[in-house]
C-alpha positions as CSV (number, residue, x, y, z in Angstrom):
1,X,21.9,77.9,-86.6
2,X,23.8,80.8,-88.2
3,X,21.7,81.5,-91.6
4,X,23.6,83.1,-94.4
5,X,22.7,86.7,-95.4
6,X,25.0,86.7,-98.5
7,X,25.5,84.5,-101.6
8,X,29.3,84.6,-100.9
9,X,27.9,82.9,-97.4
10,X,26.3,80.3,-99.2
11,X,29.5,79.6,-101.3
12,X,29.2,81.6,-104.2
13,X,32.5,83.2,-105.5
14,X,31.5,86.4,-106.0
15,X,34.9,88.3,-107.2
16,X,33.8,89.3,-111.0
17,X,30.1,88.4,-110.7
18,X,28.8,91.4,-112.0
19,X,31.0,90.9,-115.5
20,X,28.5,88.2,-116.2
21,X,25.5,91.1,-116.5
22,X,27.8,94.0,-117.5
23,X,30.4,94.5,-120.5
24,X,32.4,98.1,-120.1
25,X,32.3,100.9,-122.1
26,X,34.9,101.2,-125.0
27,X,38.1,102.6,-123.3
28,X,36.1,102.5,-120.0
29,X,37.9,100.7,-116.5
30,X,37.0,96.9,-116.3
31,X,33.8,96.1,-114.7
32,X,35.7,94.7,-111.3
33,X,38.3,97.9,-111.3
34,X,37.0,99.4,-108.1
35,X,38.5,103.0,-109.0
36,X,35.7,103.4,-111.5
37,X,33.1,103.6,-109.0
38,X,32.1,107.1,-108.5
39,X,35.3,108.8,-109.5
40,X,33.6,112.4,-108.6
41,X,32.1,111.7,-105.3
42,X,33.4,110.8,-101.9
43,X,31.5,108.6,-100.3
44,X,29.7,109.7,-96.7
45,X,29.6,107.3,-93.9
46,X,27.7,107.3,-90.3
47,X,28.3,105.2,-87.8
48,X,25.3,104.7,-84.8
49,X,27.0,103.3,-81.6
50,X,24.3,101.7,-79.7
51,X,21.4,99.5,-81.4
52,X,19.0,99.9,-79.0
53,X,15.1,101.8,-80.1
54,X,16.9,105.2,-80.1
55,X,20.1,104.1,-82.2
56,X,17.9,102.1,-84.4
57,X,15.2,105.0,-85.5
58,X,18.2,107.3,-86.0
59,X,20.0,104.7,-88.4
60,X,16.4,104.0,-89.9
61,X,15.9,107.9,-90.5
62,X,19.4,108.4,-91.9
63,X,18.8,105.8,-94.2
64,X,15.1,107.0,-95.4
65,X,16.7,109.9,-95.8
66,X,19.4,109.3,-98.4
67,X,22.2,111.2,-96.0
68,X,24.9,108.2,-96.1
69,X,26.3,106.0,-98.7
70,X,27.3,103.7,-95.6
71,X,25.9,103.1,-92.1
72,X,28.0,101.1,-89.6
73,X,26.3,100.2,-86.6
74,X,28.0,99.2,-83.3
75,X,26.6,97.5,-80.1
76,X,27.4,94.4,-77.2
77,X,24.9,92.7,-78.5
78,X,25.9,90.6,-81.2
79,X,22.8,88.3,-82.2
80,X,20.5,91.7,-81.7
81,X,23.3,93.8,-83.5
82,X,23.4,91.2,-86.7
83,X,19.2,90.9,-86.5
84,X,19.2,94.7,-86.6
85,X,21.3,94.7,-89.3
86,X,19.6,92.2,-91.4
87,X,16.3,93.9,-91.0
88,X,17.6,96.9,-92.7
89,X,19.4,95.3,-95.6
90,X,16.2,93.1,-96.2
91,X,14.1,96.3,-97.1
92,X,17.5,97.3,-99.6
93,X,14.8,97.1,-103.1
94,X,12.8,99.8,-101.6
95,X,15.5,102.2,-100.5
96,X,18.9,103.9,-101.5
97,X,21.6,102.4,-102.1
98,X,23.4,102.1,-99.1
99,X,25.9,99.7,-97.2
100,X,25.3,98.2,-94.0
101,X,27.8,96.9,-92.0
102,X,28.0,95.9,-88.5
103,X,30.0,94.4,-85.6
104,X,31.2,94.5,-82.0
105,X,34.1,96.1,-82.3
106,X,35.1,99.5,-83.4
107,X,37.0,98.8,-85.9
108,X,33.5,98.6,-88.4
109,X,33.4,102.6,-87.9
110,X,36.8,103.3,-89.2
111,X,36.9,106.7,-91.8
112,X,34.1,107.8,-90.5
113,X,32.7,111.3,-91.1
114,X,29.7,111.6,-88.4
115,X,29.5,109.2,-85.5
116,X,26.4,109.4,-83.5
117,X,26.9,107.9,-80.0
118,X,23.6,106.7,-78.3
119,X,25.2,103.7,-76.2
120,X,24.6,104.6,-72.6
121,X,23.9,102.9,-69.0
122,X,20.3,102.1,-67.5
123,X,19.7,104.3,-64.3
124,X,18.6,101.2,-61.9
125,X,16.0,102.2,-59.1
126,X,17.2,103.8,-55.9
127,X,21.0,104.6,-58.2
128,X,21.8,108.2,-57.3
129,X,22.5,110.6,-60.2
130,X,26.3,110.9,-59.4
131,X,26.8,107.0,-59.5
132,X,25.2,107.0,-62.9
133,X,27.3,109.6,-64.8
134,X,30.4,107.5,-63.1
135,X,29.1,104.4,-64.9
136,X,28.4,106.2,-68.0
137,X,31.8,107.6,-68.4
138,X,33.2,104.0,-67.7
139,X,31.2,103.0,-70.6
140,X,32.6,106.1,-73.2
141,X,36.1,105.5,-71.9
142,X,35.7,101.8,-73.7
143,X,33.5,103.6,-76.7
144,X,35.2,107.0,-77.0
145,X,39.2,106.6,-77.8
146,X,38.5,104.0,-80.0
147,X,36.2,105.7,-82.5
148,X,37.9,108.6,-82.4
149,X,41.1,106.7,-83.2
150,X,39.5,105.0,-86.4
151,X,38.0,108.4,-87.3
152,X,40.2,111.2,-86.1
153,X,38.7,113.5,-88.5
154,X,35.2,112.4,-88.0
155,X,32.5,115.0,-86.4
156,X,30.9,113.3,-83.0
157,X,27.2,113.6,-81.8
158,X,25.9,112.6,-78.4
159,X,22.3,111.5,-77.8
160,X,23.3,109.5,-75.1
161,X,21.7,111.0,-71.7
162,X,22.2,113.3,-69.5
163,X,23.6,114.4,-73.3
164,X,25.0,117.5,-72.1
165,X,27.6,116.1,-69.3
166,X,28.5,113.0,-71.5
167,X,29.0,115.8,-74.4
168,X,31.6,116.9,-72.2
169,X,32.9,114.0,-71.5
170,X,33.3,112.9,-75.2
171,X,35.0,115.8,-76.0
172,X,37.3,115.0,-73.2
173,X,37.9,111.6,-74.3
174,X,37.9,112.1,-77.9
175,X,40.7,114.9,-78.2
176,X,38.7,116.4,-80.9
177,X,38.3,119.8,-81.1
178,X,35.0,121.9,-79.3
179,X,33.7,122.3,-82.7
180,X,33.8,118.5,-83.5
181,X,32.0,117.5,-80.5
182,X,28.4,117.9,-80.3
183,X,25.4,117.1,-78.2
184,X,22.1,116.5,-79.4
185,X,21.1,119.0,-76.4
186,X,17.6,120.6,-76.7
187,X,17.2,120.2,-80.5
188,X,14.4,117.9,-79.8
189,X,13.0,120.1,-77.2
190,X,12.4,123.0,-79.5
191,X,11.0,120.6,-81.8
192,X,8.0,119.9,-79.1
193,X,8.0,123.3,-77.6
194,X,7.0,124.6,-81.3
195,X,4.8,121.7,-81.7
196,X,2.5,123.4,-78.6
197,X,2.7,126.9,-79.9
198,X,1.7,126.0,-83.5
199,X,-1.0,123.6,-82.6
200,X,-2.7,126.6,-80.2
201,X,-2.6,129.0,-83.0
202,X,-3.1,126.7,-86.0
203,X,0.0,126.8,-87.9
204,X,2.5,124.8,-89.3
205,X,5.3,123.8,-86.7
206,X,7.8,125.6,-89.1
207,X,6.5,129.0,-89.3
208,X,7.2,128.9,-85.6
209,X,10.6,130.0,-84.4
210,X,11.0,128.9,-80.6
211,X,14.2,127.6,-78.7
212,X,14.4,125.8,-75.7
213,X,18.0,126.5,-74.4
214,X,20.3,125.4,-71.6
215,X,20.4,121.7,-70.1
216,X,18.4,119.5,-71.9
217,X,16.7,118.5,-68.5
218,X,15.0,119.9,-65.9
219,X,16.6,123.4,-65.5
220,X,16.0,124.0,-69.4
221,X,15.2,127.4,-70.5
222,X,12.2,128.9,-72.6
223,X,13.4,131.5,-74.5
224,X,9.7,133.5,-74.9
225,X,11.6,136.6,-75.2
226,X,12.1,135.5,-78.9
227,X,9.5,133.2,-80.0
228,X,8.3,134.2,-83.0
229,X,5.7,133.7,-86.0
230,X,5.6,134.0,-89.5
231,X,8.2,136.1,-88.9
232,X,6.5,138.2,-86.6
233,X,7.0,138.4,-82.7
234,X,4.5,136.8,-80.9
235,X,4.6,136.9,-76.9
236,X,2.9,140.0,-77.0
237,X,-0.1,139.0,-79.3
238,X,-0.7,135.8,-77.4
239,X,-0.6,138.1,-74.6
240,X,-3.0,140.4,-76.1
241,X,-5.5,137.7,-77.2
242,X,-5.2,135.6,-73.7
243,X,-4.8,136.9,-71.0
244,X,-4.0,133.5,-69.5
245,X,-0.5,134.2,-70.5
246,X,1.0,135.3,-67.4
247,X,4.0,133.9,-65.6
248,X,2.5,130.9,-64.2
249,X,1.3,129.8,-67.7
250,X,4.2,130.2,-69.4
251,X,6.4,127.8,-66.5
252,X,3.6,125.5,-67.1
253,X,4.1,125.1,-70.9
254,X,8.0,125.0,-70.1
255,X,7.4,122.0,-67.8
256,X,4.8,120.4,-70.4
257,X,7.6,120.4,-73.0
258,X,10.4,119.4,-70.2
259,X,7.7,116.4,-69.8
260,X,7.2,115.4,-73.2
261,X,9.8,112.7,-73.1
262,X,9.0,111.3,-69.9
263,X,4.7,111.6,-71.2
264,X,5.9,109.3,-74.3
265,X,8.1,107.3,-71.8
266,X,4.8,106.6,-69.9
267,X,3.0,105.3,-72.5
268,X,5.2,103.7,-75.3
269,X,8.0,102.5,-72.6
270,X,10.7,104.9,-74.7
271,X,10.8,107.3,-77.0
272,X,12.5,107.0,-80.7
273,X,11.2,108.4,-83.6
274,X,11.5,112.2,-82.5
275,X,14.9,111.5,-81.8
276,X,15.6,110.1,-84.5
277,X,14.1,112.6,-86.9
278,X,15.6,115.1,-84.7
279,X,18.9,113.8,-85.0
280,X,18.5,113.2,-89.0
281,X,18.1,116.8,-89.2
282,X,21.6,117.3,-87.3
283,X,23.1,115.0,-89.5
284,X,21.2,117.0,-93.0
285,X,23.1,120.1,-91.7
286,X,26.4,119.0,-90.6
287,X,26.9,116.5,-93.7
288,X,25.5,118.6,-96.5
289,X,26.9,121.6,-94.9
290,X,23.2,123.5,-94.6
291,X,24.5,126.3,-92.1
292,X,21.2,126.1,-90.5
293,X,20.8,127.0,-86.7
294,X,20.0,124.3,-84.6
295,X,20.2,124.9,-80.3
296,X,22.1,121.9,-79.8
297,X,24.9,121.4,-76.8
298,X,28.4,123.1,-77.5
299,X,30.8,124.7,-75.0
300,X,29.3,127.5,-73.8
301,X,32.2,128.8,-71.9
302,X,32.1,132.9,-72.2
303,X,28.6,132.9,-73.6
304,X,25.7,135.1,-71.2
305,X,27.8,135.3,-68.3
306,X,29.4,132.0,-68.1
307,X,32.6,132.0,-67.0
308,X,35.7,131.2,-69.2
309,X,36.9,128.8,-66.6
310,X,33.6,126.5,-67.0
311,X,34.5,124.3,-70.0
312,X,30.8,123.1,-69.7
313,X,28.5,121.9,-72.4
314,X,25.1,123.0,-72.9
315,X,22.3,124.0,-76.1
316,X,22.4,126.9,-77.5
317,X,21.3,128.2,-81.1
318,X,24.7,127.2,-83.0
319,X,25.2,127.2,-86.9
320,X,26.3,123.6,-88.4
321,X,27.9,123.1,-91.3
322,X,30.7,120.2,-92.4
323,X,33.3,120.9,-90.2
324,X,30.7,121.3,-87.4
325,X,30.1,124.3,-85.3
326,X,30.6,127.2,-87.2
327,X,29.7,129.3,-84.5
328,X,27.3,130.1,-81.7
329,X,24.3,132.7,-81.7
330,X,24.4,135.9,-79.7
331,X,21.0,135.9,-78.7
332,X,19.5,138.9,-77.2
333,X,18.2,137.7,-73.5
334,X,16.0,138.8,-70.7
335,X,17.9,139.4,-67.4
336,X,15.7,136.7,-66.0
337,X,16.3,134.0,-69.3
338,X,19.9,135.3,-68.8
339,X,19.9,134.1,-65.1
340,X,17.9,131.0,-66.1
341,X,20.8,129.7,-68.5
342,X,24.2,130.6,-66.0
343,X,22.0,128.8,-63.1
344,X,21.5,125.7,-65.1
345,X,25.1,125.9,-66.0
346,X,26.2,126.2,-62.5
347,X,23.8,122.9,-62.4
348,X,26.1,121.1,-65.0
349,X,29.8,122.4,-64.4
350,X,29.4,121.0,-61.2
351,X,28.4,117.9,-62.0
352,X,31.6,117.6,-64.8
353,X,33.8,118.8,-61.8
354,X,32.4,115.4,-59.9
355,X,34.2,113.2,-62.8
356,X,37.7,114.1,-62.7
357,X,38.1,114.1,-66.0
């Protein structure tokens, strides 16, 4: 039985309710004149495609977090969609104001300014990797044009995976500009790879600056070159205090951070609220216009020896701001990191070339 989750549901007019609690100011608008709600402020609105544990921790975080006056959220799944939606707008006493609307179609995201796409297909066992990408890009062409079209000025994050090829293929899709389109990348994989170097040495997580850089994947890049401290450089200290830091440690703590998701996969069965924090703190920078760095996946073309030809998407430290990447750090490389990040972008722009997009 369908159960109401509105008064108006239950059959209560509500057109000029609020004139029975509220008389206007002298000279003020009527209480039910809509232009006299917050004449000074445009209101910010996110949509989350893909209720799922990943879309919902990121709608739950954006919504802690005061970042939207409005969430839309989007998925196939009606009964879960509306029972997702519900649970949020039952806990509306103890948090912002904010709207929650939801539906099936696309049409629920329209004026849009940040829509975060974590729909995305299931690899099923024994699927090769090529046959996966080919059902994912199926699923953004029905996702993709649509939003885009009911936003055409809205900025577009990818979480989905493999984020950095599906990145590409939303930007592809959407017709938005490069510096609309952006992947969630290896934001996340910073996050843990500072986690491990501030935990060793007893710090906060945020005094550490670390970026992992390149696909966010297997062929991901450690950039220990520039890992820092309190400000200070600190590959030579740790390798002054341990001699354990060789070569074959550092790899090691490269693959322990690669292997964070799939650990948490392991034990939980998914992983969600590091995403979702991680994303949050995407969404703080792009929709209050921070500036801050983040290494998330834009097109790298030209950057550290990739070629110009190779429209390919992958993380590196880029500054966000409202009108989305507001450009791309130069960072100073090893040869060897160097070689690292055009090898796992060979790794990529071949797989995009495989799509025919």
């Amino acid at each position: 039985m369908h159960k109401a989750s509105s008064l108006s549901e239950l059959g209560f007019d509500a057109g000029d309710a609020s004139s029975g609690f509220f008389r206007a100011v002298a000279d003020g608008c009527p209480i039910t004149h809509t232009s006299c709600s917050a004449p000074h402020r445009r209101l910010t609105k996110v949509s989350v495609i893909g209720a799922g544990n990943v879309g919902m921790a990121i709608a739950q975080t954006i919504l802690t977090q005061n970042l939207a006056d409005e969430i839309a959220l989007v998925d196939a799944l009606p009964d879960k969609l509306r029972g997702e939606a519900l649970d949020l707008q039952h806990a509306a006493a103890f948090l912002p104001r904010v709207r929650i609307v939801s539906g099936t179609d696309a049409a629920v995201t329209k004026n849009s300014d940040l829509i975060v796409v974590t729909a995305g297909a299931r690899q099923i066992p024994g699927e090769t990797r090529l046959n996966l990408l080919q059902r994912n890009v199926a699923l953004y062409r029905k996702i993709v044009p649509p939003v885009a079209e009911h936003s055409p000025d809205a900025l577009l994050l990818v979480v989905s995976n493999p984020v950095d090829v599906l990145t590409y293929v939303a930007w592809k899709l959407s017709g938005f500009p490069a510096s609309r389109v952006i992947g969630s990348g290896t934001n996340l994989d910073s996050s843990r790879f500072r986690f491990l170097v501030a935990e060793h040495l007893d710090v906060s997580a945020q005094d550490v600056q670390a970026y992992m850089v390149g696909e966010h994947g297997d062929s991901s890049v450690a950039i220990w070159s520039s890992i820092s401290v309190g400000g200070m450089p600190a590959l030579k200290s740790l390798r002054d205090s341990h001699r354990s830091f060789d070569e074959a440690a550092l790899e090691g703590i490269r693959r322990a951070v690669v292997g964070g998701a799939y650990e948490v996969i392991g034990l939980k069965g998914y992983t969600s609220w590091a995403i979702g924090y991680s994303v949050a703190s995407l969404a703080t920078s792009l929709l209050r216009d921070q500036r801050r760095v983040h290494p998330v996946s834009v097109l790298a073309a030209g950057f550290h020896g990739i070629s110009d030809g190779h429209e390919v998407f992958l993380s590196l430290p880029a500054r966000l701001g409202r009108a989305g990447v507001l450009g791309v750090a130069e960072m100073d490389l090893t040869e060897a990191e160097a070689a690292q990040l055009r090898r796992s972008a060979k790794t990529l722009w071949e797989n995009c070339q495989l799509l025919g997009l």
